[in-house]
The first five atom37 places (N, CA, C, CB, O) and aatype in JSON, in Angstrom:
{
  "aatype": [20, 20, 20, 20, 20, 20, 20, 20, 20, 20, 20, 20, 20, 20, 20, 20, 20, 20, 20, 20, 20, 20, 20, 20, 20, 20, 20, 20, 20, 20, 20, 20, 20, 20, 20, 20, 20, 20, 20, 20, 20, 20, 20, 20, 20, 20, 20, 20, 20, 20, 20, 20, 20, 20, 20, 20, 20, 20, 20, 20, 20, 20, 20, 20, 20, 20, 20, 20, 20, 20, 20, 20, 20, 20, 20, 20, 20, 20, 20, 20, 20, 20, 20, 20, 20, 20, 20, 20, 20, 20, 20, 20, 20, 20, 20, 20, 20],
  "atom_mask": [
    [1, 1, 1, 1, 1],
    [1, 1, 1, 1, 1],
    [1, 1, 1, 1, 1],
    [1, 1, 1, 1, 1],
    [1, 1, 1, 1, 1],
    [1, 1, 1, 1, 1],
    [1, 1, 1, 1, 1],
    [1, 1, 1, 1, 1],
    [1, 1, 1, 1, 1],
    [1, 1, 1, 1, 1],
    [1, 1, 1, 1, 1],
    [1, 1, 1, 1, 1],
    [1, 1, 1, 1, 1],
    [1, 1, 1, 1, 1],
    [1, 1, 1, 1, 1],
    [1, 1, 1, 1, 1],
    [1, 1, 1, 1, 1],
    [1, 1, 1, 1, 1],
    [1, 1, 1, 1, 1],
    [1, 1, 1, 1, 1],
    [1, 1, 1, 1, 1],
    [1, 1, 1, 1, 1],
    [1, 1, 1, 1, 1],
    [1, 1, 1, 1, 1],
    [1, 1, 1, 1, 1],
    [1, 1, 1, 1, 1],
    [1, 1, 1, 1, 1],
    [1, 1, 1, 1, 1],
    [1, 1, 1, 1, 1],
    [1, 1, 1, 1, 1],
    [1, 1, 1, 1, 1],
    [1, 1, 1, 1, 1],
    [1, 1, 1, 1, 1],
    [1, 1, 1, 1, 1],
    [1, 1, 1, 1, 1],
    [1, 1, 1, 1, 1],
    [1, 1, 1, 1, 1],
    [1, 1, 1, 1, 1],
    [1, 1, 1, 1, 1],
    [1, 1, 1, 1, 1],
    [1, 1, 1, 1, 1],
    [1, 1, 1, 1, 1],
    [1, 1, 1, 1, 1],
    [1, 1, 1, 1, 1],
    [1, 1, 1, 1, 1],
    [1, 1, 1, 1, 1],
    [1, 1, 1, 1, 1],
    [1, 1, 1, 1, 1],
    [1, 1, 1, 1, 1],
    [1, 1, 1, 1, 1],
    [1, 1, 1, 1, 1],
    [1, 1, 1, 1, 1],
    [1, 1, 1, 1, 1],
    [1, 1, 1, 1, 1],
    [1, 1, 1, 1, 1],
    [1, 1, 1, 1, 1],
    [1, 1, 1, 1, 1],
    [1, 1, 1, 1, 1],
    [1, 1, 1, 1, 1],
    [1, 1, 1, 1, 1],
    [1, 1, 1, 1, 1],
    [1, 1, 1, 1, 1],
    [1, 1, 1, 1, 1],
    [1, 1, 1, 1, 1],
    [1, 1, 1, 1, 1],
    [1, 1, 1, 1, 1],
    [1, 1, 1, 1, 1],
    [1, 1, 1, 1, 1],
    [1, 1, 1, 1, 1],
    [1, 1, 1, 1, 1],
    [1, 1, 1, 1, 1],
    [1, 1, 1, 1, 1],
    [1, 1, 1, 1, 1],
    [1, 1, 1, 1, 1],
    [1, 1, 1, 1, 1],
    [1, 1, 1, 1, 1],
    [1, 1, 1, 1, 1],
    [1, 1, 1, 1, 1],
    [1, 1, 1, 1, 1],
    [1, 1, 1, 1, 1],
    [1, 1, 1, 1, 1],
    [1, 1, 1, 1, 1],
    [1, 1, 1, 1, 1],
    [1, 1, 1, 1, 1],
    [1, 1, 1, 1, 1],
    [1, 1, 1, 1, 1],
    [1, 1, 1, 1, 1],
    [1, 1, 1, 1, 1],
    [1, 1, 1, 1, 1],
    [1, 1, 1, 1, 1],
    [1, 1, 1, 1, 1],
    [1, 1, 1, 1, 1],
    [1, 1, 1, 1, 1],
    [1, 1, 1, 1, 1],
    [1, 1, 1, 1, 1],
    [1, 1, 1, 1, 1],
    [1, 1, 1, 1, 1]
  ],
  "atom_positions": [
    [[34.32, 144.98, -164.42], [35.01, 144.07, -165.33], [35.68, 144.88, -166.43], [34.02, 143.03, -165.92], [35.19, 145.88, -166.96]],
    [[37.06, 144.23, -166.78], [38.16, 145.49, -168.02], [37.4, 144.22, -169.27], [41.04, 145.53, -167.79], [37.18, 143.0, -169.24]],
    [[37.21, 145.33, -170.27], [36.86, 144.77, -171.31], [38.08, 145.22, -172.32], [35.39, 145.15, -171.67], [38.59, 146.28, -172.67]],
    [[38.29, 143.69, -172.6], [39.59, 143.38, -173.8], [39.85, 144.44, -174.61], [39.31, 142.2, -174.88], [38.93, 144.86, -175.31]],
    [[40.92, 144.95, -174.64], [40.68, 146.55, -175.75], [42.49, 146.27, -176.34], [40.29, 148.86, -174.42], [43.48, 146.79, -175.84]],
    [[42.45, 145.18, -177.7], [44.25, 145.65, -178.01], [44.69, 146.43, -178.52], [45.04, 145.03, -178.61], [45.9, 146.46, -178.74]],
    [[43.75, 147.49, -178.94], [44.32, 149.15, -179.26], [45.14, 149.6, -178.39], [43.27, 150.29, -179.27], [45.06, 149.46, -177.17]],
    [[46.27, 150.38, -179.27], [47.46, 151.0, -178.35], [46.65, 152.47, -178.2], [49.31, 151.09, -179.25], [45.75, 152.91, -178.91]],
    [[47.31, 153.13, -176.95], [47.04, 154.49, -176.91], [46.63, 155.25, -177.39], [47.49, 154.94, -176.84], [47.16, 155.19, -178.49]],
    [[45.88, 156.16, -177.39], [45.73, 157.69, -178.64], [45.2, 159.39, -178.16], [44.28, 157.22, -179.93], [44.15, 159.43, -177.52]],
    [[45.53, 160.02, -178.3], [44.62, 161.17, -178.18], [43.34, 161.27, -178.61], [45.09, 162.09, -178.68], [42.5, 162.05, -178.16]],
    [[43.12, 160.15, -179.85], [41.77, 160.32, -180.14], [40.91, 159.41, -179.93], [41.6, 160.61, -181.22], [40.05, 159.22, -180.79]],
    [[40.94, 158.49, -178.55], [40.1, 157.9, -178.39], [40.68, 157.35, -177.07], [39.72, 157.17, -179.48], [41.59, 157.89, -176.44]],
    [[40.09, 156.29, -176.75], [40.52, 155.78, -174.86], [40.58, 154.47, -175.12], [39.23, 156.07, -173.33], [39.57, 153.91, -175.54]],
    [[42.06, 153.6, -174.85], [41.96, 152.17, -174.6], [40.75, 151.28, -173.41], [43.42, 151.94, -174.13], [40.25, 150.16, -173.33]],
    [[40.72, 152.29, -172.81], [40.21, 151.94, -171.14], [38.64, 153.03, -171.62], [41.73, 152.82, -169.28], [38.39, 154.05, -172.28]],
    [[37.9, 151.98, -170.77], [36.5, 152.69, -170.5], [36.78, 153.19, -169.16], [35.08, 151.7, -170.56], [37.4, 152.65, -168.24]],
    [[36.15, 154.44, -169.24], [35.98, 155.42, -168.1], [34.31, 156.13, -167.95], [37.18, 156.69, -168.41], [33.7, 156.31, -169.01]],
    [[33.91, 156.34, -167.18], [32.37, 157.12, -166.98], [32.22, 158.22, -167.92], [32.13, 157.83, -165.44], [32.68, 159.36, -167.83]],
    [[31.6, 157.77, -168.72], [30.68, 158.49, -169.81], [31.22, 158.3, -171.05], [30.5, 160.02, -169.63], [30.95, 159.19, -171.86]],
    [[31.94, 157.35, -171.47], [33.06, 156.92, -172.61], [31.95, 155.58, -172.92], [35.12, 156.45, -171.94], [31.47, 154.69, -172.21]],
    [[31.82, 155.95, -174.35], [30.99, 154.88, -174.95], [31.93, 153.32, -175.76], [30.04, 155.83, -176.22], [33.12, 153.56, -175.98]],
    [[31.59, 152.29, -176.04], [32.24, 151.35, -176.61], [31.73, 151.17, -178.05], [32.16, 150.21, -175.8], [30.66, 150.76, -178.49]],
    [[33.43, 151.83, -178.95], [32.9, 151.17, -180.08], [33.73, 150.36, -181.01], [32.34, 152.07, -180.79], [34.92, 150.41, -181.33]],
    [[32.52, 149.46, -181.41], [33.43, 148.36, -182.14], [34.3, 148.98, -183.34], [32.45, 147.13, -182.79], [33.8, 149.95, -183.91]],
    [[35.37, 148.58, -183.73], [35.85, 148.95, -184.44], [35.05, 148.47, -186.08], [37.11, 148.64, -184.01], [34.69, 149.09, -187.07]],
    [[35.05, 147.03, -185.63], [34.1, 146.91, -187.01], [32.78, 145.84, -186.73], [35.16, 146.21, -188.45], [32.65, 144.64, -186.47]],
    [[31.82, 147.16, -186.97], [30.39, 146.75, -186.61], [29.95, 145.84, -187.48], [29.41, 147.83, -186.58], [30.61, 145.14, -188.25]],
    [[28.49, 145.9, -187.28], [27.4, 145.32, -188.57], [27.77, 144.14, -187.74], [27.75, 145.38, -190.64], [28.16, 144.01, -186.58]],
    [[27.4, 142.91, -189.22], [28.01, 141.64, -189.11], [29.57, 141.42, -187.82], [28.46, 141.4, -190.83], [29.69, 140.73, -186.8]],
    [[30.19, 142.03, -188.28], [31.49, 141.83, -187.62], [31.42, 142.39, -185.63], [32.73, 142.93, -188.74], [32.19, 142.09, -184.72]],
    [[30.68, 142.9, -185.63], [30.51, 143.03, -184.12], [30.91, 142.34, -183.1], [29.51, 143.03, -183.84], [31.86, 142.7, -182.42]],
    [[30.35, 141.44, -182.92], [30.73, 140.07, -182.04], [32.44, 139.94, -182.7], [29.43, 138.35, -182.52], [33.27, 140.12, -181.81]],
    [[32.79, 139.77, -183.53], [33.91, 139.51, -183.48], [35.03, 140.58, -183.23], [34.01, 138.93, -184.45], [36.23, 140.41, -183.0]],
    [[34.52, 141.38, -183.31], [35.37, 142.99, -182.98], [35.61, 142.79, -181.28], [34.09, 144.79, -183.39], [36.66, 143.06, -180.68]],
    [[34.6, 142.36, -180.8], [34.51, 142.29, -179.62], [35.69, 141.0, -178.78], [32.96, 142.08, -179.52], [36.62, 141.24, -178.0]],
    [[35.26, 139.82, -179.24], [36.08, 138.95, -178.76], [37.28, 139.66, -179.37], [35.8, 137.44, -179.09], [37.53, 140.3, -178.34]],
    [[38.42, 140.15, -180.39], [39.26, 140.52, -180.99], [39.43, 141.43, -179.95], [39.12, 140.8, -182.31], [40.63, 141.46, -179.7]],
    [[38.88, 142.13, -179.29], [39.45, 143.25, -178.44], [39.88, 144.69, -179.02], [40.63, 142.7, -177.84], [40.66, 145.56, -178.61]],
    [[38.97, 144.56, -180.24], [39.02, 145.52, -181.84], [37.84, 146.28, -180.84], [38.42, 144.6, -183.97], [36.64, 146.03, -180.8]],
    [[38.62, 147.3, -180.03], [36.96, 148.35, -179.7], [37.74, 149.72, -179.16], [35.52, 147.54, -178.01], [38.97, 149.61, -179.1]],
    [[37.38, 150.53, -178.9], [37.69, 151.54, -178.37], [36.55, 152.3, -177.29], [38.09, 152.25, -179.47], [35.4, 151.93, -177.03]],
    [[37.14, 153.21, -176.88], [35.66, 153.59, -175.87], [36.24, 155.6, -176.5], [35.83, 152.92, -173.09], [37.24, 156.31, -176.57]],
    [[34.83, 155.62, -176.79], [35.13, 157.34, -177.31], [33.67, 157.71, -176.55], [35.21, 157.8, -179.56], [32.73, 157.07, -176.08]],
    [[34.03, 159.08, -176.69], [32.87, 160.34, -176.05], [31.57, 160.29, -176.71], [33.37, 162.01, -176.32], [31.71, 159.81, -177.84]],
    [[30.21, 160.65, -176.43], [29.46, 160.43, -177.07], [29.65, 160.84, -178.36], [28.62, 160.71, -176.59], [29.43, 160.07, -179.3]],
    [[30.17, 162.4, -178.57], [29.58, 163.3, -179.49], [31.11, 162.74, -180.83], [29.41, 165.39, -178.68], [31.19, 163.08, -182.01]],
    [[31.99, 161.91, -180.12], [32.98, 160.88, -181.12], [32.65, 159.9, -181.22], [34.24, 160.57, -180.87], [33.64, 159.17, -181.15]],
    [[31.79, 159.34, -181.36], [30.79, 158.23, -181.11], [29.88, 158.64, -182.43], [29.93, 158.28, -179.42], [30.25, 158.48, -183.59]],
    [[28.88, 159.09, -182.12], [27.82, 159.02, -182.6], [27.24, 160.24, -183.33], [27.17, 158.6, -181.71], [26.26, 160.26, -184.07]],
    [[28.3, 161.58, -182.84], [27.85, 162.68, -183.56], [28.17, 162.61, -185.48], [28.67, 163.99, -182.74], [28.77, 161.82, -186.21]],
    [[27.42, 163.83, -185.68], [27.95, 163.75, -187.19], [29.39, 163.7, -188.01], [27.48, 164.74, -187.66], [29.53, 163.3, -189.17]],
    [[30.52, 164.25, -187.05], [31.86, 164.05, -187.43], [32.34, 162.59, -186.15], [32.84, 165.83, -187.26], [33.5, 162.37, -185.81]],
    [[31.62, 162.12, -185.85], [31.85, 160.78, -185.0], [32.48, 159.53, -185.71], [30.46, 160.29, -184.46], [32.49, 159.58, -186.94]],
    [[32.98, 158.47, -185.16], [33.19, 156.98, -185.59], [31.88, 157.09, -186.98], [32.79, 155.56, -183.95], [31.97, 157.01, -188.2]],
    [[30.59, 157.34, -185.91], [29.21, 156.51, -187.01], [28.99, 157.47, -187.86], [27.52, 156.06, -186.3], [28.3, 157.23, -188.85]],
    [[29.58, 158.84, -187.63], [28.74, 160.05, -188.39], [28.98, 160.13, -189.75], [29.06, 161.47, -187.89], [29.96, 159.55, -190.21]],
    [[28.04, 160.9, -190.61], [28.47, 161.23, -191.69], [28.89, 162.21, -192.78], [28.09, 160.88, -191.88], [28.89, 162.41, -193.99]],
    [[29.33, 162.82, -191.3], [30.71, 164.14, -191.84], [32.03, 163.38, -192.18], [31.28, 165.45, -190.33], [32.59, 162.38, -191.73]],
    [[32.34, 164.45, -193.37], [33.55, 163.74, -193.75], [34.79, 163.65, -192.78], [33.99, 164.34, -194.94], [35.64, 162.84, -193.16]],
    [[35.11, 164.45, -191.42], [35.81, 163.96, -190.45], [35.33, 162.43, -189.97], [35.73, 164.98, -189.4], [36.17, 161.57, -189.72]],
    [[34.09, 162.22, -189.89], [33.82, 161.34, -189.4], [33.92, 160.15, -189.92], [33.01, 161.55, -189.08], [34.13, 159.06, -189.4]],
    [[33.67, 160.56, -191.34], [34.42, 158.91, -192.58], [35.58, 158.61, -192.44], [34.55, 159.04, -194.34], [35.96, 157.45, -192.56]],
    [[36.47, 159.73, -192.14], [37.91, 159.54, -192.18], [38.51, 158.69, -190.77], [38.59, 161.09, -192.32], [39.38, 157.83, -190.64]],
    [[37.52, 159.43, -189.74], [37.97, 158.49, -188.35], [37.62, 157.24, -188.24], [37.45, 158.95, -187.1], [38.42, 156.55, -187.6]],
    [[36.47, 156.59, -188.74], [36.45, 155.68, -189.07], [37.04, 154.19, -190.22], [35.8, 156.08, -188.96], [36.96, 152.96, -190.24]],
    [[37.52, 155.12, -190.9], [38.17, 154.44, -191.87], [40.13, 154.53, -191.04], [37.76, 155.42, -193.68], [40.91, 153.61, -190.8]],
    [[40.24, 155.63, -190.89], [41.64, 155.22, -189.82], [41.22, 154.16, -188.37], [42.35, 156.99, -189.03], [42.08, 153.48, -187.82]],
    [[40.24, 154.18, -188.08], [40.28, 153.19, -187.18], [40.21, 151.78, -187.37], [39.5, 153.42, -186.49], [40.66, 150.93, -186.6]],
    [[39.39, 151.51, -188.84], [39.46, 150.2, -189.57], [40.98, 150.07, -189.78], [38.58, 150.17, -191.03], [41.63, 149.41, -188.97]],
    [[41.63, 150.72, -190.95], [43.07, 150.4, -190.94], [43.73, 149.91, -189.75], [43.74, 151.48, -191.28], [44.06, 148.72, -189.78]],
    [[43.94, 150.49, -188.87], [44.68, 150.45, -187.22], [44.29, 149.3, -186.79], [44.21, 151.61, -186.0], [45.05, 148.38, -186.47]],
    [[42.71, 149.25, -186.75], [42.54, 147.78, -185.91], [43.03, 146.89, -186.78], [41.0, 147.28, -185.46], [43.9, 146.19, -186.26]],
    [[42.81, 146.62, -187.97], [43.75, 145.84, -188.79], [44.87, 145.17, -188.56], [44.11, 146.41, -189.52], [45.21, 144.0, -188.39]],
    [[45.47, 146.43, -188.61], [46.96, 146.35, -188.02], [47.59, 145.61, -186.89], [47.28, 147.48, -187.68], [48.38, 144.68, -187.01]],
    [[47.1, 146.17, -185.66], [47.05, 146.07, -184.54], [46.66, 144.43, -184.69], [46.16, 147.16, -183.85], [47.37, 143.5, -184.31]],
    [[45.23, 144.33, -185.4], [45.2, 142.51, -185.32], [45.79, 141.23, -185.49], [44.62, 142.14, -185.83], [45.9, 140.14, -184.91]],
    [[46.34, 142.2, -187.19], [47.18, 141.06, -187.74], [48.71, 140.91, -186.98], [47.39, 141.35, -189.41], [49.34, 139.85, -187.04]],
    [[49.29, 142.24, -186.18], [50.56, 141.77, -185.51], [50.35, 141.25, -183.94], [51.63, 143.02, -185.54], [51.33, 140.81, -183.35]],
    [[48.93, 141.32, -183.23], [48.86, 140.7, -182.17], [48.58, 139.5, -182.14], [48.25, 141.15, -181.54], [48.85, 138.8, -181.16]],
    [[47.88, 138.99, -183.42], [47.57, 137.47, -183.49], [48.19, 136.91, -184.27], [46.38, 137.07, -183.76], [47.98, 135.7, -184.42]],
    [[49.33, 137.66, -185.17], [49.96, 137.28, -185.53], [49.33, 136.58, -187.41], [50.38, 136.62, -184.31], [49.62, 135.6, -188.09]],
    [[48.49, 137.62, -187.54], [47.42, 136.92, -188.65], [48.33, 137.56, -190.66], [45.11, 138.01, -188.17], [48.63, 138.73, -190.84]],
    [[48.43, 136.99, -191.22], [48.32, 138.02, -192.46], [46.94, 138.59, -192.82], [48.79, 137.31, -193.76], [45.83, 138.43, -192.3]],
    [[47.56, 139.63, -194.33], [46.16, 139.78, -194.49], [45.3, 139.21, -194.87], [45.92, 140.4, -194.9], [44.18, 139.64, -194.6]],
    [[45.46, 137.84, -195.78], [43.97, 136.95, -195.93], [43.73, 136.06, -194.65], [44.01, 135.79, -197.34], [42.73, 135.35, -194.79]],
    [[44.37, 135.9, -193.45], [43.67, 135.62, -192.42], [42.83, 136.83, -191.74], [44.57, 135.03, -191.56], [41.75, 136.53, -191.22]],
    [[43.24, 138.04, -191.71], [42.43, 139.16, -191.25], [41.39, 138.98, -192.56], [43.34, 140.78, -191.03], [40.74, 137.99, -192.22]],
    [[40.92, 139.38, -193.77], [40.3, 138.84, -194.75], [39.16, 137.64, -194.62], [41.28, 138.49, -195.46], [38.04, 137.85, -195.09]],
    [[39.46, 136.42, -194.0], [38.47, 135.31, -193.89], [37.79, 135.59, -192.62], [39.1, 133.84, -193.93], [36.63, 135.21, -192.49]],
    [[38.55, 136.38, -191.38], [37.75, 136.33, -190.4], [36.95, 137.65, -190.75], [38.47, 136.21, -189.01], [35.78, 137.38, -190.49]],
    [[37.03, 138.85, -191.19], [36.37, 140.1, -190.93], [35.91, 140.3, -192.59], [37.47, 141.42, -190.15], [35.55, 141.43, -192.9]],
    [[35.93, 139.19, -193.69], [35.38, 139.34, -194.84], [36.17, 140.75, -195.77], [33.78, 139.48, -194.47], [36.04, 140.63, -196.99]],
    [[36.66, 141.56, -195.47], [37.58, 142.12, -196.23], [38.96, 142.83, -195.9], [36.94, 142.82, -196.77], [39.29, 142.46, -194.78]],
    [[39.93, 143.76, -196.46], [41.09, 144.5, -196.23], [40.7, 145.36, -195.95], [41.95, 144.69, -196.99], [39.92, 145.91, -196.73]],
    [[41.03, 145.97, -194.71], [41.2, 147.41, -195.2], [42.4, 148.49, -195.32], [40.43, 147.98, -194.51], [42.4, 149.7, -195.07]],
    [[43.41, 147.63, -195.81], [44.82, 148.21, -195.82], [44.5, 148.18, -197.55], [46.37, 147.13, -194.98], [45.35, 148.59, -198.34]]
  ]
}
């Protein structure tokens, strides 16, 4: 089964899950489930995933990839659904533009 992914392309991460490519929400916690139906996810490598310069890590590469991936999915949300930003705002509780 293809799991919903409306991220465009990148070198630094995979629209498409492939064998050994992990899924991550773009915006966890609370917002999970909705990252998910939103199609707000990406599939990255473990060690971009979860290592210390990863999505979750807390090397400062890793704050930064995460915080560009908040922006992007943002983005990406509000022009695929066509949302502004206080509709991106009420559903995901804040900006991150």
């Amino acid at each position: 089964m293809t799991e919903k992914c409306i991220m465009p392309g990148s070198t630094e991460y995979s629209n498409v899950r492939y064998p050994g490519l992990e899924r991550h929400e773009i915006f966890f916690g609370r917002n999970r489930k909705r990252s998910i139906e939103d199609g707000l996810v990406v599939f990255l490598t473990p060690e971009k995933h979860r290592g210390f310069n990863g999505a979750h890590g807390s090397g400062s590469d890793g704050i930064a990839f995460n915080k560009k991936l908040k922006q992007l999915g943002q983005r990406v949300a509000m022009e695929y659904y066509g949302w502004t930003v206080e509709d991106f705002r009420k559903r995901y509780g804040k900006s991150y533009l």
